[in-house]
Each structure stands twice: as C-alpha cells, then as structure tokens.
N, C-alpha and C positions, 0 to 999 in steps of 0.2 A: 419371821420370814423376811429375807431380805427382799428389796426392792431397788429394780435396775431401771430407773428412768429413762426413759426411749425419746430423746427428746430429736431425735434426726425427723420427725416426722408429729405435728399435732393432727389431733382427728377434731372434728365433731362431727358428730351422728346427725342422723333424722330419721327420728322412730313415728310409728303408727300408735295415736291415742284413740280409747272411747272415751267420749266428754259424756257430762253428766244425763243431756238427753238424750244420749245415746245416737250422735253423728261420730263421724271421725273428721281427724285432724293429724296431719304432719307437725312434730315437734321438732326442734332442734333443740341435743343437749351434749355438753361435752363430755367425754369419755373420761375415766380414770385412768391416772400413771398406772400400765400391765406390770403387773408383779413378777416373781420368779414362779414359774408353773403354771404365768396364766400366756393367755394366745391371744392377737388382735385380729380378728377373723372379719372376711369383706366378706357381706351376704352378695349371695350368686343367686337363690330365689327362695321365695319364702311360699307357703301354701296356707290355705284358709280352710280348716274345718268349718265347714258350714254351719251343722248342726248346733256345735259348741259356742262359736264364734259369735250368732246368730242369738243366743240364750244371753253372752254379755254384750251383744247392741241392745236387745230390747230392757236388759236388767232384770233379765227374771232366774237370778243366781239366788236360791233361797239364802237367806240371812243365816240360818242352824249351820249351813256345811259350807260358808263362805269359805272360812279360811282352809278347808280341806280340798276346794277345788282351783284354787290358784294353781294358776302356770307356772312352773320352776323358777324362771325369770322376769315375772312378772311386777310392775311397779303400778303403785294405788292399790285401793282396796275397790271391787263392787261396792255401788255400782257404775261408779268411775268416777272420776278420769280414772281410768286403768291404763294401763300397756299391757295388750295380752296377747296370747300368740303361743304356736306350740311347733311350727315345722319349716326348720330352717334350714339352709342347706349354702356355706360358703366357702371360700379360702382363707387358709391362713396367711396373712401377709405380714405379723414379727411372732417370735416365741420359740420355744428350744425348735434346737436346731429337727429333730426327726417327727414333728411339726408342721415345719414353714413348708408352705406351698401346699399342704395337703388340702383336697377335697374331705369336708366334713359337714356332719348332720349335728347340730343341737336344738334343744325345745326353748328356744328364745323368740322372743316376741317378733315383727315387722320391722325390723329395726336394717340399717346401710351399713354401718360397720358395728361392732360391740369387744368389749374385752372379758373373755369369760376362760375358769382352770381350765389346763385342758383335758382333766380327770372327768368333763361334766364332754366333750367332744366325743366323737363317733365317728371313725374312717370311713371313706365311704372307698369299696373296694373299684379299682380301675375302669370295668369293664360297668361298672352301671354308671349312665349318666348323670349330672348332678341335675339336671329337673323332675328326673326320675323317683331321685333321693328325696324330696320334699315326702314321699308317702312314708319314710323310713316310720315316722311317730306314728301313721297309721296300723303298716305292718305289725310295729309293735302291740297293738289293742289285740288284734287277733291272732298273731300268737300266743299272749296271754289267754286270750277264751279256750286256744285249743290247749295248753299246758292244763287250763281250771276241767276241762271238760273230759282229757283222754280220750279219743276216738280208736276202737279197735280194729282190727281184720274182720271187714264183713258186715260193721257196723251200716246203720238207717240211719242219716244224717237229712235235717231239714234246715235250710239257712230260709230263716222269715224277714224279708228285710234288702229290698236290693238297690241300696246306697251305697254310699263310698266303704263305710266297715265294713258290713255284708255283700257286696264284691269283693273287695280285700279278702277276706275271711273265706269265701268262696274259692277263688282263686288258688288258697292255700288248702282248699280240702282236697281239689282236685289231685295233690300228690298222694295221697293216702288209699291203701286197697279196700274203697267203703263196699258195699255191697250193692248202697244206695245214697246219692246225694242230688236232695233238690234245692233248686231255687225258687222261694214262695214270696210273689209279689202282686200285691191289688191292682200297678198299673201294667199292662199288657206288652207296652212299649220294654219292658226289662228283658222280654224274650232275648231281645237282640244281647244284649251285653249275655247271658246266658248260651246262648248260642256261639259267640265269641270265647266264652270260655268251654265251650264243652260239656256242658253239663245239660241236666234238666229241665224242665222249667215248666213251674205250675200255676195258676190267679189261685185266690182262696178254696175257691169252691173243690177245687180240682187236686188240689194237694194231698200226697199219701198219708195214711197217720201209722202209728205202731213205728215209730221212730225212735232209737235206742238213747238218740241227744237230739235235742232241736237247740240254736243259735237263735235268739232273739235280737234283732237290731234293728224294728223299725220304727220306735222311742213314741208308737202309738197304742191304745187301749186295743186294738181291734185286734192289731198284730199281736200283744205276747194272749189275749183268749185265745187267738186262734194255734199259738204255742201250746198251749196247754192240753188244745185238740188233739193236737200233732202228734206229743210225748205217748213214746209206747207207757204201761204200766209198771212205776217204781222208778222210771227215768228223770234225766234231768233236763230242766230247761235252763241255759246259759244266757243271760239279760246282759247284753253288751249296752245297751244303750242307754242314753242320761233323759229322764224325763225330765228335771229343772224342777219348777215349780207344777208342772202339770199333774193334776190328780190321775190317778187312776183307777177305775174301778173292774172287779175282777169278778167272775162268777164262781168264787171260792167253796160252792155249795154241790159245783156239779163233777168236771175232771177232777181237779186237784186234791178234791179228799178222796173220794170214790175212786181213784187208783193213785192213791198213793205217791203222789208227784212233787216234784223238789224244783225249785226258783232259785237259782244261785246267781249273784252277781260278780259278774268279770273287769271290777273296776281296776284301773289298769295303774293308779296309784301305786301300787305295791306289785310284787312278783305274784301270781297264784299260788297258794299254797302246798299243791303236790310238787314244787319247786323252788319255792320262795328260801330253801337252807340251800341248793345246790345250785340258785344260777340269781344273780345280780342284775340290779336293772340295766345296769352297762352292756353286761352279757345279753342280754335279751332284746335291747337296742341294735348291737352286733349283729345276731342271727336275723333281724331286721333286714339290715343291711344286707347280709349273702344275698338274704331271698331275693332281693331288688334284681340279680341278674336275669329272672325270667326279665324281656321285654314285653310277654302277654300285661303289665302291670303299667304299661302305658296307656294302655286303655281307659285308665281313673284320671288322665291330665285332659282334662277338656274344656278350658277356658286361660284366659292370660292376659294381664293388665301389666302396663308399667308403674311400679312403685309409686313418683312423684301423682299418680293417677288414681292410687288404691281410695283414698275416701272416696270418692263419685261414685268407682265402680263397685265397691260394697252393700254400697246403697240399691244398689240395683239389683245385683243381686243376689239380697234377702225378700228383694219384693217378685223376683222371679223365680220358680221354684225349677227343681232338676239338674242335670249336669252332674258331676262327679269332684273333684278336688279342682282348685281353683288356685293358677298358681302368680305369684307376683314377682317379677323380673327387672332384676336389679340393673341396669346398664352401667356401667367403667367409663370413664373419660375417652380410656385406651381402647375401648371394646372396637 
C-alpha cells in the first residue's frame, strides 16, 4: 500500500481512557501519517453505552471472553488503561475525494479526531442528523436480534427490558404486522417512553404470556425468568443483553423444560445466522443508518456533556441510574 503523507495539516488527538481504577482521563496522542484508503475523520459526537461502558469502569469484563469483547478500535487490554468506545459519529476532513466532507458513523472509541480505512466508515444518509447517528451501533444490536429471531404476520411479540436496546428494539417492532407487541418493565415510569412510541405497556405482574418470541434485554435475573414465563410453548427467547461477570441463576426445572423453550443469544459480534452468508456487517451497519430517519428515535438522546468534560460527567452518571443514550459533543474552533 502506498502512502500519501498529508503533511498540510498535523493532528493530535485527545482520546477518552479508563485507567486502572477505573476513573477516566483525557489523553493526548498523535495520530498516524493516513494512508491511501484511509480517512482523517473530526468527531462531531460520540455516545456512551451505559450498560457496556459501565461493565469496563467497574472491570468486571470476565478474563475467558476478554479478548472477544473488545471494541473494534479499541487500545489496552481490560481491565485498563483501555480506550474503549463504540458510537461515533464525524466528518471527514482529508481522504478520497467521494469521502471528504461526508457525515459518517464508526465504532471508535471517545476519541477528537482519528484516522481509520474508510471500508470500516458508515454514510450517514442526509436527512438523519448527525446526533441522531450516535444510536446507528445501537440500531445495529437490534436488528441483529430481529434478523436472529424472524418475527411473522401476526406474531405475539414481548420486549422485556425498556432501556436504550429495548426501546431501540421496540421502536423497530413497531413497523411489523405483529398481532401483539408489548413493552415489559418493573419500573412503571417506562409507560411514558411506551406511550411515546405506541405501543403496549405492562410491569411484570401484568404482562401477557403465549408469546411466539419474547426479546430479552434487561441483563437482570428476574427479567429473562420472567422471559421464559412469557415464551409461548417451543418458542424462543432472544437474550440481547451482556450479563458481564453477573451469575445467573435460572429456574430451569420449571418453563424451560416443561415446554420446551430455547434461549438463544443475539451477540451482535457476528451477523445472526439466518443471514450471516447474505448480508455483511457493513451491510447491517447501513440498514442502521436508513432506519435513523424516523425522528421517533430521538427520543433515546437524553443527556449531553462536552468532551473536554466527559470524565467528571461519567462519573456521575454510573452512579445515577436511568436516562437513555448519553451523547458527547465535540465543539470546532470554527463552530
């Protein structure tokens, strides 16, 4: 591969670390001379998975599947210093020409600027904003669960779970002719987001069961029992969610054998299987993207910190629980 030195312009960055005790810190480091096919992309806002994000502050990334749950672009290993990060959204400012200037999504860490191929980049189409675009990685999780899962004409559909995937996830069931879709969550306050999006909405107690697919995503013991409640007979349950290091224990003695019930996981590393030969994770990243033009998917942007700001406000909010996607906003000189 050749290399086209870009020397009209040096960078250094300033990336988001977890240090070993798991605080954050702003690093400064300098970028690499961009290659031929790579892009020098200025982050325009970056978002925080809570959940995930949350699992590498405290360091509870089990040891077995470290190295399978690193972030694409992620530097250090758990349980840090790391650079970790998975929902970015910037411009291109050098790299081929059909390129420069585009609005684009990559899974790169908290990072101001970075240079990365632009084979690993993600258009983000006109008409969705680019703060919007931070959920694109999200998007992606739950279209993977529906591709693993197939939902039919008429199907019983239960989303258990109503966080940032499981509204995601929701939101995307809403286009499908189910017969039945609910929203099942312990805290009562969810009605609202539920009502916002048109659909259902039931606490535990209350929730229908003889569900043909139930969506699990609320990465607690009580939620996928009460999945398993849920599952009509010989159905499946789709486990979107990362327990970490958290045990689980399961009453495997009472639904799950006695009718015949299936736990599949929707890890979102790989393509799901009923598609994994006919679409690409790029591809699947893409249909991400379309989906972004509802605006209903504004609704998961409910917090904002400025960059130079992100360790403090981290901090805080892992010790406050709730809220939705949590997004970090980059300011320009020129802005």
């Amino acid at each position: 591969m050749t290399i086209s030195q870009h020397h009209e312009q040096e960078h250094e960055a300033r990336a988001y670390w977890v240090t070993e005790t798991g605080d954050g810190e702003l690093r400064r480091e300098a970028l690499p001379a961009r290659r031929d096919g790579e892009a020098l992309v200025r982050t325009l806002y970056s978002g925080v998975s809570r959940g995930t994000e949350r699992v590498v502050h405290e360091g509870r990334v089990p040891e077995r599947v470290a190295d399978l749950m690193q972030a694409p672009h992620q530097e250090g290993d758990f349980p840090g210093p790391v650079k970790y990060g998975y929902l970015n959204v910037g411009i291109v400012e050098e790299g081929p020409d059909e390129w420069r200037g585009q609005t684009v999504f990559s899974l790169h860490p908290h990072q101001d600027f970075y240079v990365i191929p632009t084979s690993q980049l993600t258009a983000i189409p006109e008409e969705v904003p680019a703060k919007r675009a931070v959920l694109t990685g999200i998007v992606e999780v739950a279209i993977n669960a529906l591709w693993e899962a197939g939902p039919r004409l008429g199907d019983r559909v239960a989303v258990v779970g109503g966080g940032l995937v499981g509204g995601v996830l929701a939101t995307l069931l809403r286009k499908y002719p189910l017969g039945r879709l609910q929203l099942v969550d312990a805290d009562p306050e969810k009605r609202n987001l539920a009502e916002k999006l048109s659909i259902e909405f039931a606490e535990p107690e209350d929730a229908k069961n003889d569900n043909d697919i139930v969506f699990h995503c609320s990465a607690s013991n009580e939620g996928l029992k009460l999945s398993l409640q849920l599952a009509g007979d010989d159905s499946d349950v789709i486990e979107l969610s990362w327990f970490a290091d958290k045990e689980v224990t399961l009453p495997l003695g009472e639904d799950f054998h006695a009718r015949r019930l299936n736990i599949r996981s929707s890890q979102v590393g790989a393509v799901a299987l009923p598609r994994r030969h006919r679409r690409s994770n790029a591809q699947r990243l893409e249909q991400a993207a379309t989906e972004l033009r509802d605006p209903l998917f504004d609704t998961f942007i409910t917090s904002e910190c400025l960059f130079q700001n992100l360790p403090a406000t981290l901090t805080k909010l892992f010790e406050r629980p709730g809220g939705f996607c949590h997004v970090v906003a980059y300011p320009h000189p020129e802005d």
